[in-house]
C-alpha positions in Angstrom: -60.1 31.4 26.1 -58.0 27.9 25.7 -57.3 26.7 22.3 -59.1 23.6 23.1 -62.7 26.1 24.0 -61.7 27.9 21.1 -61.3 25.1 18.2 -64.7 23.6 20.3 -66.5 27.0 18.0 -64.5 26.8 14.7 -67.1 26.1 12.4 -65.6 24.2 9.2 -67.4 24.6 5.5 -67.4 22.1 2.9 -68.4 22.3 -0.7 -69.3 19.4 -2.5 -71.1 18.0 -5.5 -74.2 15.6 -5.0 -75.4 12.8 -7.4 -78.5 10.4 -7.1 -81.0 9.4 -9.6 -83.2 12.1 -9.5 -80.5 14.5 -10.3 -77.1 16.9 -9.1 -76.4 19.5 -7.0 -74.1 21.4 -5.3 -74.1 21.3 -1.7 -72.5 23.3 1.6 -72.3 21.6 4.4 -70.8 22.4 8.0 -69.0 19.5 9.5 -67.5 22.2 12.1 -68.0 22.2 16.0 -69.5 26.0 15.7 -72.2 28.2 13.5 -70.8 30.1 10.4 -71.6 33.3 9.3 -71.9 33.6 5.9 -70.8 37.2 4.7 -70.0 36.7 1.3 -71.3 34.4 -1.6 -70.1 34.2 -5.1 -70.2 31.9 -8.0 -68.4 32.6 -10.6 -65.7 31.4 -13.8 -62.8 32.8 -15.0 -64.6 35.8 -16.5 -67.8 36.4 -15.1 -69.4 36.8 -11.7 -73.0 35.6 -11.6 -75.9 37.5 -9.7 -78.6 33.7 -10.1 -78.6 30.3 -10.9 -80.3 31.4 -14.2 -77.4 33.6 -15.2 -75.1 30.6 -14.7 -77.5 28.7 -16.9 -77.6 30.9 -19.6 -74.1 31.0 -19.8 -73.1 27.7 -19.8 -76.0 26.1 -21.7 -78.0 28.8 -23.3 -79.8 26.5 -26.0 -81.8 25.2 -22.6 -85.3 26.3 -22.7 -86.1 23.7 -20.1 -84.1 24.2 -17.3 -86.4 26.6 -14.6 -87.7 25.8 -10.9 -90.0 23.2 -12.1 -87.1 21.0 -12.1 -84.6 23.1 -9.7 -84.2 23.8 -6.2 -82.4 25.8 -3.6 -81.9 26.7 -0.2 -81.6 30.8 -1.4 -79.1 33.1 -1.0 -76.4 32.3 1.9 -75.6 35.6 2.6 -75.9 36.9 5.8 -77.3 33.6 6.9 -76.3 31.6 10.0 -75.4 28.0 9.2 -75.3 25.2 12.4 -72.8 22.4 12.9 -73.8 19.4 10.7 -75.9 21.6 8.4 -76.6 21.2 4.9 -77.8 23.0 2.7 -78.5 22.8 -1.0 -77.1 25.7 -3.3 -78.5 24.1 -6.4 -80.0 21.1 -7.3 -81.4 20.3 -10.6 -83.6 16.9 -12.0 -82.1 15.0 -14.9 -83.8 15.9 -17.7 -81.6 15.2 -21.3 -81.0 19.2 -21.4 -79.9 19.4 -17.5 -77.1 16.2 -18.7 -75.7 18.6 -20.6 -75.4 21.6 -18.5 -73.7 19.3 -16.0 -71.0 18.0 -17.8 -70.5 22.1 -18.7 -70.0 23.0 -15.1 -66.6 22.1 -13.9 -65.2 25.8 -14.4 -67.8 26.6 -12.4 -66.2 28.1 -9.0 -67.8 29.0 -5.5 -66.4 31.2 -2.7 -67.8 31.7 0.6 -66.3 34.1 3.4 -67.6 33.4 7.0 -67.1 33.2 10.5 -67.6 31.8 13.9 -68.8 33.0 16.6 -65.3 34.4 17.8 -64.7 36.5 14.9 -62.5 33.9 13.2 -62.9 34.5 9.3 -62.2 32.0 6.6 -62.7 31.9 2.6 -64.0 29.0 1.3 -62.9 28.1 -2.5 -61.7 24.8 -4.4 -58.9 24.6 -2.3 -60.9 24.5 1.0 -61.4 26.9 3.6 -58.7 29.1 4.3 -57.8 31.4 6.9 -58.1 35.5 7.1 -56.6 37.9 9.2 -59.9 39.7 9.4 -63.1 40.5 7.9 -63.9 39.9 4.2 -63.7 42.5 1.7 -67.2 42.6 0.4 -68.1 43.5 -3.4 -71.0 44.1 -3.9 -71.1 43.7 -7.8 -69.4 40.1 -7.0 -72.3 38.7 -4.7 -74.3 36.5 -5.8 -77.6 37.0 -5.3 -79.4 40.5 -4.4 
């Protein structure tokens, strides 16, 4: 296959953080050409590797006794999950309320890595430095994932 055919598939995942007045998230999107395969998913800091959005809360704001889907939302777990060019989906969003304030201006250690692939078998990781190329596969562990 040409390069040119080839880059036509390569999808291309962005993380980003969202703001409007209702609230903030964190958001992937695919501004690629081609699907992604998600085959890995992890949020994590410099010490812990989360399993849920409500281990990440009670971690970084455990006085909240507020902060639950009545005033969150998510698109779910990515793993295993096909994601289309243009796609976005939500990994978190949560409605300002004055204990949510405080949980985001706790976040910024807060990391997210995502190993996927196109349709050709191309793998990339996806971290604060962007999407990165891999010579194959991800190494999954399990105990890492987030999610079940």
């Amino acid at each position: 296959m040409r390069t040119q055919q080839k880059a036509a598939m390569f999808p291309y995942l962005n993380i980003g953080k969202s703001y409007t007045a209702d609230g903030f998230g964190l958001q992937l999107e695919n501004t690629g050409n081609g699907l992604a395969k998600v085959h890995s998913y992890q949020v994590y800091n410099d010490s812990v590797f989360f399993k849920d959005w409500f281990d990440v809360i009670s971690t970084y704001a455990p006085e909240a006794k507020d902060i639950n889907w009545n005033i969150m939302s998510s698109d779910g777990y990515l793993r295993n999950q096909m994601i289309a060019p243009q796609e976005l989906k939500n990994l978190i969003f949560v409605r300002w309320t004055p204990e949510s304030r405080k949980l985001e201006r706790k976040l910024s250690g807060l990391k997210i890595r995502i190993c996927y692939s196109s349709l050709l078998d191309e793998h990339w990781y996806l971290d604060e430095n962007g999407p990165q190329p891999l010579n194959g596969p991800c190494k999954i562990e399990v105990e890492k994932e987030f999610g079940p």
